[in-house]
C-alpha positions, 0 to 999 in steps of 0.5 A: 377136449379133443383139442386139448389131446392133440395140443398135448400130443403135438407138444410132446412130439415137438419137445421128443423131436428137439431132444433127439436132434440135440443130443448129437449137439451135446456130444463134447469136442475135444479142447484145442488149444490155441495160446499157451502161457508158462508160469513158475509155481515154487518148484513146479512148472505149469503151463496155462492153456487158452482154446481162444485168443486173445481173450474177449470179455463175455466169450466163453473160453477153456482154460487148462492148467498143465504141471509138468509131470502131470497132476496125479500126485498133486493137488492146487488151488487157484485164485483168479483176480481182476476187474469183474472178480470180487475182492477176497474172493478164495481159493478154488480147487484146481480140478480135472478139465471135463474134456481134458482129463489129464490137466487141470482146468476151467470149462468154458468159463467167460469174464464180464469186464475187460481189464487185466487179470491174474491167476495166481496158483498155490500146488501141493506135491511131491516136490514141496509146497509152491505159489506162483501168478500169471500176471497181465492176461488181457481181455479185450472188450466183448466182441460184437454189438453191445449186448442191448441191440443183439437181444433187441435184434434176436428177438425179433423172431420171437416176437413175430411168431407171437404176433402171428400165434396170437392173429391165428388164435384170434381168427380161428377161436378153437375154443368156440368152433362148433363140434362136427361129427 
């Protein structure tokens, strides 16, 4: 009984300890910018912002879409197409970017295949209804080894800390250690 309390406690201060250490992780940065397409959507023009480039497939990136004028008064669709997106896929509102509150946007959004892509944008507003596509937006293959040895290789760790629980556990048996008082 005694055990399992201290178990308890240890476990609670371990997963207090990891909450407070993280949340200065969480805290979000601003999004930069590095690449910057143009795009003509009826009468408007948009600006289509990547925070890394050239893209790679399976690395999670920011998008933001900037009309010019801002998007107050204006509202949008977008629909993404290529390799890894299904076909007849709809429409998805374009949305305030979480850290980049004055565009549009996708956070931290990756693709699973490399190919071709397009995003093709449908905006209402002031000036009238328009569409426009972004067309031929390469994304390269995934950086890094292929995704079987990286798990293989990260699990590792994991893996020895198991074994050596599992050698203590075995050696000490708190289970069947007689009780001192």
């Amino acid at each position: 009984m005694i055990m399992l309390r201290r178990l308890a406690v240890t476990l609670l201060a371990v997963v207090t300890l990891s909450l407070v250490a993280m949340s200065p992780a969480s805290a979000y940065a601003p999004v930069d910018i590095v690449h910057t397409e143009r795009v003509r959507v009826g009468p408007y023009d948009v600006t289509v912002g990547f925070s890394t480039w050239p893209i790679r497939a399976m690395k999670s990136l920011d998008f933001t879409f900037m009309p010019e004028g801002g998007i107050a008064d204006k509202s949008g669709t977008l629909r993404l197409a290529g390799p890894a997106i299904r076909p007849g896929r709809k429409a998805a509102p374009l949305v305030r970017h979480p850290r980049k509150r004055d565009s549009w946007g996708l956070d931290i959004r990756a693709f699973d295949s490399p190919g071709a892509y397009s995003f093709t944008f449908a905006i209402d507003g002031p000036l009238g209804h328009g569409e426009g596509t972004l067309d031929g937006i390469e994304i390269l293959d995934q950086p890094g080894p292929p995704l079987p040895l990286s798990w293989t290789i990260s699990s590792l760790p994991l893996l020895g800390l198991i074994i050596f629980l599992a050698v203590a556990w075995r050696r000490t048996r708190p289970g069947r250690q007689p009780l001192t008082v």
